[in-house]
C-alpha positions in Angstrom: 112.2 94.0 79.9 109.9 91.4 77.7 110.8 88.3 78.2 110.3 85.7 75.0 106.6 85.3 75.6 105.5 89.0 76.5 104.2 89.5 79.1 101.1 89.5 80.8 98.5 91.0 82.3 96.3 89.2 84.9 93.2 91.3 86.4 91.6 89.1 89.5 89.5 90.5 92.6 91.2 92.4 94.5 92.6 90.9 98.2 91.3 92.9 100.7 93.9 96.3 101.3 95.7 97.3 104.4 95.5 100.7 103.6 93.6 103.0 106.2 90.3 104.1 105.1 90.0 107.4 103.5 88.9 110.0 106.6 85.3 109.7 104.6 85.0 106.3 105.0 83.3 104.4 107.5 85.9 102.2 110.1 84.6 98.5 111.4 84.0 100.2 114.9 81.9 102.9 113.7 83.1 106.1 115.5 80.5 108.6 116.5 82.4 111.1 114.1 82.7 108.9 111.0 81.4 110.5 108.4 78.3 108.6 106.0 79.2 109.8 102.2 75.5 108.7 100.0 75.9 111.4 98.1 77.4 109.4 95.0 76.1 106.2 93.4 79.0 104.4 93.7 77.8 100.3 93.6 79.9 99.3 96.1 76.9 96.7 97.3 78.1 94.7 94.7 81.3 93.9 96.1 80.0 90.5 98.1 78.6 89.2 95.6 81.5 89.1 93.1 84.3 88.3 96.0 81.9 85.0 96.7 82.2 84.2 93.0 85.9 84.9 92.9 88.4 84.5 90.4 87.4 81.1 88.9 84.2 82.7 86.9 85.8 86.6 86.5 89.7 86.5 86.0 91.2 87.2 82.6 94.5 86.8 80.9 96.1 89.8 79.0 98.9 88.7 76.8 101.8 91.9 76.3 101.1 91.7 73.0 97.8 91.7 72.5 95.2 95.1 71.8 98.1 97.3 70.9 96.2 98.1 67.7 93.7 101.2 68.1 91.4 99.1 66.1 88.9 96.3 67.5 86.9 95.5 64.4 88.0 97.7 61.2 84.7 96.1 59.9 82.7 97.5 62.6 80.7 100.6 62.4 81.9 101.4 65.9 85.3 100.2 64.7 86.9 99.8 68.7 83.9 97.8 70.1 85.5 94.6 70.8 83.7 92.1 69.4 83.4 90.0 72.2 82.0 92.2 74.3 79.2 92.8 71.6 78.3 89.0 71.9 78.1 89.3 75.4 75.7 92.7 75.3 73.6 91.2 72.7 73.0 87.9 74.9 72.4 89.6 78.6 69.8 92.1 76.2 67.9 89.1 74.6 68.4 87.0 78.4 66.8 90.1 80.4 64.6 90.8 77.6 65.2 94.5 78.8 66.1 96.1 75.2 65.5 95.3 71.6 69.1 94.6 69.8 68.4 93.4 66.6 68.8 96.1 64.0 70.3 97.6 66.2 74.0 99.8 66.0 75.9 99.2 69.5 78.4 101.9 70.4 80.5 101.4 73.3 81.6 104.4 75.5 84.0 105.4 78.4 80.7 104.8 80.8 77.4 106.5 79.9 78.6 109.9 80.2 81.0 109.9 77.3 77.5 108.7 75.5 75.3 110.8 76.2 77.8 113.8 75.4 78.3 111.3 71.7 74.4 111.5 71.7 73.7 114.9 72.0 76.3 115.7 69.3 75.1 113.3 67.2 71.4 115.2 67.4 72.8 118.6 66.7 72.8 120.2 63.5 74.3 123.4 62.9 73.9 123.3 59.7 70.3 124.2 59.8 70.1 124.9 63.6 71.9 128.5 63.7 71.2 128.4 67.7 72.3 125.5 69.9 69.6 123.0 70.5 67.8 122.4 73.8 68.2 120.0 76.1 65.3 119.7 78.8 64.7 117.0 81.2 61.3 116.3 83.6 61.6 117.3 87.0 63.4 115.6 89.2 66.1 115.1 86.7 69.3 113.5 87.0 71.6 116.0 88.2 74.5 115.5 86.4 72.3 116.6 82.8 72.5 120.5 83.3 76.5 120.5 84.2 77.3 117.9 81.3 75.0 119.9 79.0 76.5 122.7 79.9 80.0 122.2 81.0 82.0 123.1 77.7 79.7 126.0 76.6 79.2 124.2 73.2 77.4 126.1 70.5 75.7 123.1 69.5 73.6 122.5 72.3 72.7 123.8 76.2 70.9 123.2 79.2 66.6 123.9 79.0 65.7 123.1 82.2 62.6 121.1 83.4 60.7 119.5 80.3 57.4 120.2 81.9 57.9 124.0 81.8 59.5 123.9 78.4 58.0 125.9 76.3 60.6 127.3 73.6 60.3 126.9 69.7 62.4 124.9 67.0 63.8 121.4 68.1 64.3 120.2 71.3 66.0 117.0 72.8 64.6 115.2 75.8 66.4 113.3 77.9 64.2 110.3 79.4 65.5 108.5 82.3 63.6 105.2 83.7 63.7 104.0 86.1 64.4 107.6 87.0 67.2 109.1 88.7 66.4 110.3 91.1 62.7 109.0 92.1 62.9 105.6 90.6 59.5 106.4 88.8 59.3 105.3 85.1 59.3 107.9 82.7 57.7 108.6 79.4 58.1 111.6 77.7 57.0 114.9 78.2 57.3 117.4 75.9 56.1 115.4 72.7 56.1 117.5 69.7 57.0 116.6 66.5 60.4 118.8 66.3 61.9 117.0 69.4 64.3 113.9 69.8 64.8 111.5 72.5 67.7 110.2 74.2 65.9 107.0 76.6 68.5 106.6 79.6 68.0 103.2 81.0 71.2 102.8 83.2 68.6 101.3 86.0 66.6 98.9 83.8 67.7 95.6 85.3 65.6 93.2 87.3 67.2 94.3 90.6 66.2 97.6 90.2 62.5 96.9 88.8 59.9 95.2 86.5 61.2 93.8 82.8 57.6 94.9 81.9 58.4 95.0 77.9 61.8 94.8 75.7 63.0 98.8 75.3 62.2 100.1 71.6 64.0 103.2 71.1 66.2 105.3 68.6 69.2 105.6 71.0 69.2 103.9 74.4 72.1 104.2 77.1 73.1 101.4 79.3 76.0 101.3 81.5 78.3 98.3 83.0 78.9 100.7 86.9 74.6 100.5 87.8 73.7 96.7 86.0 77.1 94.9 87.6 78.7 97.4 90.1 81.7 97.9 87.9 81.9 101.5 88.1 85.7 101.3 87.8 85.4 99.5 84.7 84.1 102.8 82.8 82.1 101.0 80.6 78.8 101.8 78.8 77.2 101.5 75.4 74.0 102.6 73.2 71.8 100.8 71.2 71.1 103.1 68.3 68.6 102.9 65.6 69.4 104.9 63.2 73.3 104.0 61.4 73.8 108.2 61.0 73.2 108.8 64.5 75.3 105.9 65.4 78.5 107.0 63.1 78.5 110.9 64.7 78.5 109.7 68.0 81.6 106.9 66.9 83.0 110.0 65.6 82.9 112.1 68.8 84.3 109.2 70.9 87.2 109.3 68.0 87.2 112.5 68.4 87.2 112.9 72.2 89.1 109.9 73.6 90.6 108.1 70.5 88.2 105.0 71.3 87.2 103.2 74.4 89.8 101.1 76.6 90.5 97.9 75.1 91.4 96.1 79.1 88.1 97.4 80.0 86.1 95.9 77.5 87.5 92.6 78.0 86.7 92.4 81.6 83.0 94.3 80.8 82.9 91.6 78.7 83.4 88.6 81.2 81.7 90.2 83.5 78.4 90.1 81.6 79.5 86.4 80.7 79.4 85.1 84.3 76.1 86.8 85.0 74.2 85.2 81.5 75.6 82.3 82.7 74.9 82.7 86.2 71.1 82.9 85.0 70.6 80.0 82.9 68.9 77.0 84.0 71.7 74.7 84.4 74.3 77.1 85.6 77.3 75.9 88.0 75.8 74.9 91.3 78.7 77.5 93.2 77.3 80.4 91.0 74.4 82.0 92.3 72.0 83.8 90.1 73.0 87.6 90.2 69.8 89.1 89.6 67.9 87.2 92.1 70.7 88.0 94.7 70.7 91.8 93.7 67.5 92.0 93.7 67.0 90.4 97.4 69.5 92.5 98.6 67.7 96.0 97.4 64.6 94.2 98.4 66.1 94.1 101.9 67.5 97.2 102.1 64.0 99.1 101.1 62.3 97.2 103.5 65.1 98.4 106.1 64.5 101.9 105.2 60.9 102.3 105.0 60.7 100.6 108.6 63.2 103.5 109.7 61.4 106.3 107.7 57.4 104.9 109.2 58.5 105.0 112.8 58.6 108.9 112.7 56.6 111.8 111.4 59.8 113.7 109.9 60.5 112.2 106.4 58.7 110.2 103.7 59.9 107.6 100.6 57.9 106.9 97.9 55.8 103.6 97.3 55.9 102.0 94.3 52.9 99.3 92.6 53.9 95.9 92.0 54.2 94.5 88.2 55.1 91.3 87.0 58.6 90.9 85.7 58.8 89.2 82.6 62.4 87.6 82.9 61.5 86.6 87.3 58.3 85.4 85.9 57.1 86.8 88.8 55.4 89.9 90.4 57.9 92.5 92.3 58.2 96.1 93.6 60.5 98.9 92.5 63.9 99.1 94.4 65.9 102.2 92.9 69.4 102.9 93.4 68.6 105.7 95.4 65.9 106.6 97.8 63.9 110.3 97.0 63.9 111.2 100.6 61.0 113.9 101.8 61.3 115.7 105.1 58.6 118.3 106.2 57.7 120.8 104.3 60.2 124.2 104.8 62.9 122.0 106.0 66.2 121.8 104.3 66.8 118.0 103.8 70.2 118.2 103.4 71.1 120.3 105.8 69.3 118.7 108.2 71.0 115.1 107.2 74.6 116.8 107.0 74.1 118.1 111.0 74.3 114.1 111.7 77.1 113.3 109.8 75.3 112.2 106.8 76.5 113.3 103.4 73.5 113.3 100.3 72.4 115.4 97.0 70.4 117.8 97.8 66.9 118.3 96.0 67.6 121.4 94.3 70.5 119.5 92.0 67.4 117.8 90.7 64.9 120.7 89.9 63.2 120.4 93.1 62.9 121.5 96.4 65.5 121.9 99.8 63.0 119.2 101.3 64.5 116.6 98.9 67.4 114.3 99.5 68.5 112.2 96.9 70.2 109.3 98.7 72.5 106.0 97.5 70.7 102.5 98.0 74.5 101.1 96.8 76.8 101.1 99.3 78.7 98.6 101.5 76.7 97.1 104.2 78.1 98.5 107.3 78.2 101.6 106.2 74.1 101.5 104.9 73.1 99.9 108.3 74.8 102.8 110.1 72.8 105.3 108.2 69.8 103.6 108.9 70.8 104.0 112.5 71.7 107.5 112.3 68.4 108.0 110.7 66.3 106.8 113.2 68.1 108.8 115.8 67.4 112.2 113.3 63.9 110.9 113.7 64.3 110.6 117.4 65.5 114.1 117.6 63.3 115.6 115.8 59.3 114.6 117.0 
């Protein structure tokens, strides 16, 4: 029962659980049998970062009676964005200098997957487009494009396959991931005709990942809380959209689909991306640490971890990637992906291969390309990365 005040609801970091770990999961002592899951992207890296910062910086207060109302901001094109959360997007956007957000429409979603399902109903139109619309990617894609694409059947658009082999008539839409998922390359796009529209996924562009070479310019550009914080749980993304038709049709789907976007969830999104502007200003609290510049030494790390594993044996092969100067380190870095495009030999099955040792990845062929291919997660929990590294080595071992 309510007591006079209502009552509340308080989300804080989590204290560490007693639970067992899921069979999956790897145990503190390691067993020979455990089983090493990089197959997802889940940003579990994260995780030290935001238990040193702790509740003091990332807490938040829920009154009973607060956000009951379906609405956010009736004044709002995308009338259940709430409005703080909009401040906070605009200001990381103009900090990072990653995406242009003036004149700009911003439409929040349940992640990046509910938007890019908004997007690619927004671009259809079956009122002159009799046949649904392609959707075509360049090889390796993100995997997950073909079964969204695809999953409902729609009749407004479908799957195209690889944008370099597209060859089809009428209008097109490209999706154009980068830093790309899976290969960490930055993309442009491919097809370039007059007829075709883009869809720029940037989920990745964040310092920690790569080079702020230049602020994004695009008609409709993705972003998503899960890859820039590690809040994957959260379920939180948003576009910035160009055009204000574009940006109502995909409102509408979200209406449509899911009644609007978690009102909990955008509050924490929202102080979330707080602490982080304010852990990268100048004069920020001495006990906060800059998150970008501790991401990014972290992936730095775990790259150069890898590619030591991967160049003491003949079997497999990462990609390199040239060093460009960031414009919000003021500085020159690498590429660090979220996930490493791992090569073995040519006629091997990568996955297969990987899977006989206990470690779980995506295999190539999700991607449009070949068995030899492994996509695999840069994101997990420490213990469980440096015991694939380990494992690794020993697959190396075995195998010259």
């Amino acid at each position: 029962m309510c007591g006079t005040d209502g009552q509340v609801l308080v989300i804080k970091p989590s204290k560490p659980s007693s639970v067992s770990p899921a069979p999956d999961e790897p145990t503190d002592h390691h067993p020979s049998d455990t089983i090493i899951n990089l197959d997802h992207g889940d940003p579990t890296m994260y995780e030290s970062y935001w238990k040193v910062v702790g509740q003091k910086y990332t807490s938040i207060t829920i009154p009973g009676f607060q956000s009951l109302s379906y609405f956010a901001n009736k004044k709002n094109l995308c009338w259940f964005l709430e409005p703080k959360l909009e401040e906070e997007i605009k200001r990381l956007h103009k900090m990072v200098g990653n995406a242009i957000v003036e004149n700009r429409h911003i439409v929040v979603g349940t992640g990046s997957s509910q938007l890019i399902l908004a997007a690619l109903y927004a671009l259809s139109d079956p009122l002159n487009e009799p046949n649904p619309i392609s959707v075509v990617s360049a090889a390796p894609y993100y995997s997950s494009y073909p079964e969204m694409t695809d999953f409902l059947r729609s009749g407004l658009f479908k799957w195209s396959g690889d944008a370099r082999c597209f060859n089809k008539e009428g209008p097109y839409i490209e999706m154009v991931t980068y830093p790309n998922n899976p290969d960490g390359v930055i993309r442009e796009p491919v097809v370039n005709r007059a007829n075709g529209m883009l869809v720029h996924d940037l989920a990745y562009y964040w310092p920690q990942y790569t080079a702020i070479t230049s602020p994004a310019d695009h008609d409709i550009i993705l972003f998503t809380v899960s890859k820039c914080t590690g809040h994957a749980g959260s379920r939180i993304g948003w576009a910035l959209v160009r055009n204000e038709n574009i940006a109502r049709k995909m409102v509408k789907f979200i209406e449509v689909n899911t009644i609007g976007v978690s009102k909990e969830a955008q509050l924490r999104a929202a102080n979330i991306l707080e602490t982080i502007s304010l852990s990268c200003q100048r004069h920020k609290p001495r006990d906060l640490e800059n998150f970008f510049e501790c991401s990014q030494r972290l992936m730095a790390e775990r790259w150069k971890k890898l590619r030591e594993a991967v160049d003491n044996n003949e079997l497999f092969y990462v990609p390199k990637f040239p060093i460009q100067f960031c414009n919000f380190t003021r500085d020159f870095t690498e590429t660090y992906p979220a996930f490493a495009w791992l090569k073995c030999k040519e006629g091997m099955d990568c996955e297969k291969l990987l899977r006989g040792h206990k470690i779980l990845t995506r295999s190539g062929r999700r991607f449009g390309s070949g068995a030899e291919y492994v996509r695999i997660s840069m994101l997990s929990r420490d213990e469980e990365f440096d015991l694939f590294l380990q494992r690794l080595s020993a697959v190396g071992g075995d195998n010259n």
